[in-house]
Every structure is written in C-alpha cells, then in structure tokens.
N, C-alpha and C positions, 0 to 999 in steps of 0.2 A: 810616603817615605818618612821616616823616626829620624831625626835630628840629632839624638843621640848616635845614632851610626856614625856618625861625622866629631864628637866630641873627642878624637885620641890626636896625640900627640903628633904633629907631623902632617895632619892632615892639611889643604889648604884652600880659605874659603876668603869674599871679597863681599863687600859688606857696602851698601847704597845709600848714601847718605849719612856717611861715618862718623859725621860731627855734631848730630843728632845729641840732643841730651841723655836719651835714652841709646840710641847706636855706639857713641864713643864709648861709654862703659863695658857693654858689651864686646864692643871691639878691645876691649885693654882685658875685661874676663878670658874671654876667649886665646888671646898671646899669650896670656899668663898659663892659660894651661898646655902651652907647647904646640898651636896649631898655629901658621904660616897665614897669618890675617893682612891683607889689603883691603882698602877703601878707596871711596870717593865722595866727593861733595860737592854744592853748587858755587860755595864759597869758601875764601880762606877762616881762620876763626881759633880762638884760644886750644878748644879743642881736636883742632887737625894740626894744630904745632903740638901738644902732648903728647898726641899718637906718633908724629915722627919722632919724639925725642925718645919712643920706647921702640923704634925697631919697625913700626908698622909703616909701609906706605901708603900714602891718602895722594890720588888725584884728585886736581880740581877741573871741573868739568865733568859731565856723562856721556861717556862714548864707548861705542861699542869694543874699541880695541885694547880698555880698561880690564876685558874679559879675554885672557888667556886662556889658551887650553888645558892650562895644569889647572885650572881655578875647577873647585871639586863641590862647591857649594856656594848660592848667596843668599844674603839674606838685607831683605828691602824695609826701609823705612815707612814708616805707615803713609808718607805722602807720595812714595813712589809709584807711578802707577804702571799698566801693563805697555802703555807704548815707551817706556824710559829705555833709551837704544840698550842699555847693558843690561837689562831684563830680558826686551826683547835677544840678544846677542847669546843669554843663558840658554835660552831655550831652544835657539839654532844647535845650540851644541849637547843639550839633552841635559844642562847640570840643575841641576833640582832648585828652585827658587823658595826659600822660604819666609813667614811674614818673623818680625821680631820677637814677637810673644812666641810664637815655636820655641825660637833660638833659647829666650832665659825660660821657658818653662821644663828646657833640655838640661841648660845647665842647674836649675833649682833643684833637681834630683842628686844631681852632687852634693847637694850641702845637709849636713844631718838635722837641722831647724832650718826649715822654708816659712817664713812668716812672711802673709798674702791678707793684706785688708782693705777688704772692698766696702761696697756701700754707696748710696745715689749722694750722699753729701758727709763730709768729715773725713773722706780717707785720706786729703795730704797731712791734715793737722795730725791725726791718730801716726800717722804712720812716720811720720817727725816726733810726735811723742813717743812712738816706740824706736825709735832709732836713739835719740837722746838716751833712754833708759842701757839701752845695751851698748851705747857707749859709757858708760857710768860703772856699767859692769864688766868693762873691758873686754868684750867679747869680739872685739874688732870686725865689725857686721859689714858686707857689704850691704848694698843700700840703694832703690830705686826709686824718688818722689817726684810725683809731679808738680810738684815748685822749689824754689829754691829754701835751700835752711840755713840760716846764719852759719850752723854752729860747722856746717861742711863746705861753707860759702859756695853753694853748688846743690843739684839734686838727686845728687848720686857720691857713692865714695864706693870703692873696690879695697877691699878687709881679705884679710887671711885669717880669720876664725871659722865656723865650724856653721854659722848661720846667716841668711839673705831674707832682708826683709824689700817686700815689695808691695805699693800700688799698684792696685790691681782693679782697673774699668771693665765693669760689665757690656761697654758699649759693641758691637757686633758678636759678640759672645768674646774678646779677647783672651777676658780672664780663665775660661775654659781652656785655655794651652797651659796654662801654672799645675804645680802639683804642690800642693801646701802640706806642711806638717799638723798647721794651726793656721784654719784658716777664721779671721773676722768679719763679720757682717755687720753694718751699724746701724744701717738702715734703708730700706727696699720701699721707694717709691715711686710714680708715675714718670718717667722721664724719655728720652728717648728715641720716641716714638716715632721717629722716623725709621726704628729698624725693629723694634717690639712691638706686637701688636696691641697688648694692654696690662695691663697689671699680674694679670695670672701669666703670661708669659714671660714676663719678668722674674718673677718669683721663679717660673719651674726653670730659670737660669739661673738662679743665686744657690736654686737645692743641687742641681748639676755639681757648679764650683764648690758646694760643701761637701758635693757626695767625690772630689777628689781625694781627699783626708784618709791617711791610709788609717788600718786599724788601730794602732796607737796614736794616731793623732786627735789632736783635738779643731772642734768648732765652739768660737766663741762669740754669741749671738746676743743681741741686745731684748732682754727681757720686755722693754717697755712699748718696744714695735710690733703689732700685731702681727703685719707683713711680714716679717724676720723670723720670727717665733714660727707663725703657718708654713714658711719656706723648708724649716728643717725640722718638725715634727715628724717622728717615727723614722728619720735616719739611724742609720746602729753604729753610732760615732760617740763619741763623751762629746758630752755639750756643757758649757762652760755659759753662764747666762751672766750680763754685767747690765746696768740699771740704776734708776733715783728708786724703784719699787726695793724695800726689805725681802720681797721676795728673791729676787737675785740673788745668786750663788758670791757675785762681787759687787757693792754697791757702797751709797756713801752718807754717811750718817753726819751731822752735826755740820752742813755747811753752812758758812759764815763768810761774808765778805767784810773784808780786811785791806782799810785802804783801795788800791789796786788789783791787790789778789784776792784769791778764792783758797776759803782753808777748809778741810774737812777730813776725814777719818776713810780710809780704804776700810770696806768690811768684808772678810771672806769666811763664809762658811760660820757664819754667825760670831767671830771674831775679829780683832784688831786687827790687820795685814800692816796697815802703817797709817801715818798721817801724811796728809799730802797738801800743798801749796801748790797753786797753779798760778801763772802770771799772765791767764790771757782771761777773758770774759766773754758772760753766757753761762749759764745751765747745761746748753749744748756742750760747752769744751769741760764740762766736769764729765757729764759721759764719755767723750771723746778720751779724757784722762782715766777713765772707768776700765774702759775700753781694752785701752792699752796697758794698765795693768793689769787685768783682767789675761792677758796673751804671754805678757811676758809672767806671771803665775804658771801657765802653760809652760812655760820654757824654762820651768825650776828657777828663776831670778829670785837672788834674798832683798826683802825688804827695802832694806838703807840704798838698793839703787834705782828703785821705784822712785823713793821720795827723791832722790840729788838728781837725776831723768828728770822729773817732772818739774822740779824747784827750776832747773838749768830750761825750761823751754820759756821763751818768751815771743812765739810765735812765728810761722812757718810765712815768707816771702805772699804778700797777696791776700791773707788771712787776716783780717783786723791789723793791718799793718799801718802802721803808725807814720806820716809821712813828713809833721810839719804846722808851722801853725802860719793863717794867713787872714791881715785884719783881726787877729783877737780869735778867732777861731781854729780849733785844732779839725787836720786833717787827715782823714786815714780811709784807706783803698781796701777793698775785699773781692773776693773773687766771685762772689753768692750769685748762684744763675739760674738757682731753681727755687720755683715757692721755699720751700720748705730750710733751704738756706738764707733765704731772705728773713724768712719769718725770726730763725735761729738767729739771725743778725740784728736783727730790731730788735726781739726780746732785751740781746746782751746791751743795745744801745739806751735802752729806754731807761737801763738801772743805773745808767752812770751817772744820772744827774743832771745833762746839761739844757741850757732854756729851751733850744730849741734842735731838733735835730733835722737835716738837709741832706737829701738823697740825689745823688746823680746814676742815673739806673739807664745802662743798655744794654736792652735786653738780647740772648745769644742765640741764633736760630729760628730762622722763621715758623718750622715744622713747632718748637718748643712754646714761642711764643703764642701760638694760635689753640695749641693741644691745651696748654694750660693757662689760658688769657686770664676766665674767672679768679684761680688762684691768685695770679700775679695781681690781678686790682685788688682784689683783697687786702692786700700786704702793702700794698704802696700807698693807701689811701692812710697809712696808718700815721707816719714820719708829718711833720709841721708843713714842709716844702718839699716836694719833689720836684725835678728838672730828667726828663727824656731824651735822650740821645734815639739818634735811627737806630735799630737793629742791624745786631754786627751777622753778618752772614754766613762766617765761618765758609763751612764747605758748601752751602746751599745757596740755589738760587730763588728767587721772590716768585713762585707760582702760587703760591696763595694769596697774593694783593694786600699782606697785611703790613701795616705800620704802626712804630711807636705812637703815631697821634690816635690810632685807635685808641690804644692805652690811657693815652692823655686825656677822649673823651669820656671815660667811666669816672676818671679822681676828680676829683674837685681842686681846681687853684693848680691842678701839675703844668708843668710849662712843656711844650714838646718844641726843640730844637733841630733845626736838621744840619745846624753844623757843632765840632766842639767848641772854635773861638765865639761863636754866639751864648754858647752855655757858660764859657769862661767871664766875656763882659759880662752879663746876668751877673755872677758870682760876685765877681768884683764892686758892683756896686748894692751885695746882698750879705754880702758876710758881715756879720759881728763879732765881738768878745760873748762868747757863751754858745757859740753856736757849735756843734757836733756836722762837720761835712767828710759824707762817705760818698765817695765813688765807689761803685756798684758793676759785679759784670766780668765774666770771660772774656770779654774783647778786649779794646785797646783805651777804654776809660781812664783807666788809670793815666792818662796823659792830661787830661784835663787841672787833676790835681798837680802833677807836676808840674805843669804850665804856671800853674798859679805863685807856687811856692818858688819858683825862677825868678817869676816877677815881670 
C-alpha cells in the first residue's frame, strides 16, 4: 500500500514513538496538512509538549488501546519493533503499518525541490551546509538532519516554502523510500555490511536512489570518488559533478587557509560562481561545501547566498565540534566512525598545527569493526596518542569475539581501556598546553570529554 493514499485532509493516523527526532517533525508535517495525528512515546520530553501545544495527542506508554478503530494508518519509528503491543494491536485490525522513511518519502512528493543527500560519510555537515544556504535565501526549507545545528537549535525545522531538504542513509535500503528532485552523493564506500553484501551492492543501491530523480531532476555526484562516478554512469539524468579535480562541472580553485577558515573561489562551468569562506576544517569540508553548492546551483540559488550559507556555518553538533579546553589543551568531539572519516578527521587535524594530537576512539559496531579492522589500524596508528574505549554495540550483539584491544594490538603505544573513568584518569594526568584531544565515535564518547571539562 502507497502512503500517499493516506496524505489528504482529514484522514487519521497515530504515529510510534512521536517524540523521535525524526517522528515529531513528521508528526507536526503531517497536522499541518489537515490529517488527525496521534502519537505515543516511551517518555515524556520537549518534543511531546510541542506536539500537544499544536493540537496533537501523544501518549506516554505503548499500549494496545492507544490504537483506536478510527486510527486509519501508523507509522513506527525505526526502533519499534514488531512485538510493540500497538503494532501488534494495527494489525489485529488490518490498519496498514508503515516504516518512517515511507511516510516523508510520501510527503517529499508534495514539495516542488526535494533535496536528498546521501553518502557513507559527510551527509550531516552537507546537508547543514545546505540548509544554511536556503535559509540565507529565504526559502523557509523544511529540514531533516541527523545531528543537531546550531542555527535551528535542533535537527529538524518544519518551513512553509516550496522545498525539504533531507538526510538520507543508505543503511537497509532506507533512502530508497525518498523521491529527490536533486539528489547528492558524496561518497560510496565499504560500510555497513552487516546488511550489504559488499561494495558492488552498495553502489547498485546509490544507482537505485539516483535512478529516483525524475526527468528534470538533477544528480549531483562527486567527481573525485570513483565509486560515486561508477554508481551513476550511463543514468539518463543531468549530472551535476562537484570536486578539488578542474574537471568538475563545480569545484574550487585558489584555496588558502586563512587563520581558522578556509577561503577559496566556487568554479562553475569554468567560471567564478562566488567566493566562499568556510569556518570548519579539512579538505573534506571544502568538498562538503562544493557539494552543497554544487545542489543548491541545482535549485536555481543566486550566488551572495551560497557565500552568507556557508560564511554563517560553523559546524553541525558532533562534527569537529569544539567543546572546551582542559589542562592547556583544547578539546573537541566528532562523530567519525568509519575509516574514511577518520582518515577525513586526521587530515583536517594534522593542518592545525598543534604539538601533539590525542585520540579517544570507540569504535561503532562489532560487524564494522571486524569488516574494516585493517583500515581502522591504518588510521589510528597515525595521531601521537591513542586511547580505546570497548566497542559501543549499537544494535548488535558480540558474536564475532572481537574487541577494542584487538585494535590496540596492531598500534603501537594505544592504550585499550575497558572503562570511560579509566580513560578520563589517563587524560587527566596526560594532557597539556598544545595538545589537540578528539573524542571519536557514534557512541556515547563524547562523555568522556565532557566529564573532563565538568571537572
């Protein structure tokens, strides 16, 4: 059943986990266009008080009698699973259960720019860089990221203009429920693999999500990735290439780092597009910035709100995020969890200058850590000091027997910890003035740091 069936006026659907970062927005889309939305959730929270001050009701708790017989559709939060009593309770009654990426890939079709940019690493920052810019251009976007942005204090904002810009993970095929106008790829590599078999099946999922692009749409691919480039060969789409290569249709000529920032010239189509200032660091976030004006080009945007977009970004929650200095040493958290983000991360850390740089790295996923172990020693052996945390397990459980002290026996001098306040003492009696400490990691790392910086 099409999802769209259910998007008119009146209709009335009850939503699993509505306080979801990604569900409450959806729950607030969906009211707004005149359909009778209820929810539920495991707890109370900022976002199940907004939803009641707009009209919606949100239980707390999951029960089966949350599901009325007028309820005419739901749709479940990616952690809901099939024994949640109100799932089960849908289906006693025949009402069509659907997952969340259905739902906004339902509503994407409603908006006349659907901007979808995926990619195994750089879609929160791109897609914060492109929200920025089409706020700048007063396009009042709504807006779906997976971390927080300053500039919306939150990872989502619901807009009354004409365009949705979304995150969009390849992980279980999700992003295949979107319909993009413009859709972006940054970069297509090994990950995952706990539900892709290997690289070529990855890829014939990135050509899939490009081959959504209706005929005036565009695809806007990163020239420099082989992988990306192989993915969308011989689609009959406008392709849009962005890139450090002059070959690229958008790319960036004359950069210079400037203090802090990064300055350089947007080139399109063998001329000036604009100059642009970035405020984050790396090579990687100049593509990231490439990227993203590279899409909003796509989306007819004049220049001056490329450069005030990009001038105005100073980094998306978790992304080289800045957190504090402790003992002399400044400290900042990143989300990097896959080689190739790490790698992206070192690069930008190695140019800053500082004596020494110190890595606290946990790594995400057992299946991840083991598929791409060589990579990850690669990378880590690289930084002055590294410190290991266990592997954080997300959804998985330990049937492959592997652990960070694996890890730890490939580097040389890495310390492997099996708790964070043991990694914190370590710190405490290892920091200096000069010294660069990054927590590392889709887990719960980030705690480390702030532990320190509390004091």
């Amino acid at each position: 059943m099409d999802f769209m069936e259910f998007l008119k006026k009146g209709r009335r659907g009850h939503l699993v986990g509505a306080g979801g970062v990604s569900m409450s927005p959806l729950a607030e889309v969906l009211a707004g266009e005149g359909l009778v939305i209820s929810g539920s959730d495991i707890s109370e929270s900022e976002r199940t008080s907004h939803l009641r001050e707009l009209g919606i009701s949100v239980y707390i708790g999951h029960e089966a009698a949350n599901i009325t017989p007028d309820v005419e559709f739901l749709v479940r939060t990616a952690a809901a699973r099939d024994d949640n009593p109100e799932i089960i309770r849908a289906r006693e009654l025949g009402i069509p259960v659907f997952e969340r990426t259905q739902a906004w890939g339902a509503i994407m079709r409603s908006y006349r720019n659907a901007l979808c940019i995926a990619g195994t690493h750089g879609k929160t920052t791109t897609t914060s860089m492109c929200t920025h810019i089409l706020m700048a251009a007063e396009k009042d976007p709504t807006v779906m990221i997976g971390g927080t942005l300053p500039l919306l204090k939150a990872g989502h904002r619901v807009g009354a203009g004409d365009t949705i810009i979304m995150e969009s993970c390849e992980y279980y095929n999700s992003f295949l429920s979107f319909y993009p106008t413009v859709a972006v790829i940054l970069n297509i590599e090994e990950d995952h693999l706990d539900f892709f078999k290997d690289i070529e099946d990855i890829k014939k999922s990135f050509r899939e999500f490009a081959g959504h692009v209706p005929e005036d749409g565009y695809i806007v691919a990163n020239y420099d990735d082989e992988n990306t480039m192989d993915a969308v060969k011989g689609l009959d789409r406008s392709v849009v290439t962005f890139g450090l290569s002059p070959r690229a249709d958008v790319y960036a000529r004359g950069i210079a780092k400037v203090g802090a920032a990064t300055e350089f010239d947007i080139i399109y189509k063998g001329r000036v597009f604009e100059h642009a200032v970035i405020h984050v660091p790396g090579r990687h976030n100049v593509q990231n910035a490439l990227a993203a004006a590279a899409a909003c080009i796509c989306l007819g945007l004049k220049p001056a709100a490329v450069r005030y977009g990009l001038a105005g970004f100073n980094g998306a929650g978790r992304r080289f995020e800045f957190k504090g200095k402790f003992n002399g040493a400044d400290v900042y958290d990143d989300y990097a969890h896959h080689p190739g983000e790490l790698k992206a991360l070192l690069d930008a850390a190695e140019s800053m200058g500082y004596k020494r740089t110190v890595v606290v790295f946990q790594p995400h996923t057992y299946t991840r850590t083991k598929a791409l172990f060589g990579d990850f020693v690669r990378q880590l052996r690289r930084p002055d000091l590294v410190y290991l945390a266990e592997i954080f397990a997300a959804r998985e459980k330990n049937i492959l027997g592997i652990s960070s002290a694996d890890l730890a026996a490939e580097i040389d001098g890495a310390r492997f910890f099996r708790t964070f306040d043991e990694i914190e003492e370590s710190l405490k009696n290892e920091a200096q003035p000069g010294d660069l400490i990054l927590t590392v990691g889709a887990g719960n790392v980030y705690k480390i740091g702030e532990h320190l910086l509390e004091g």
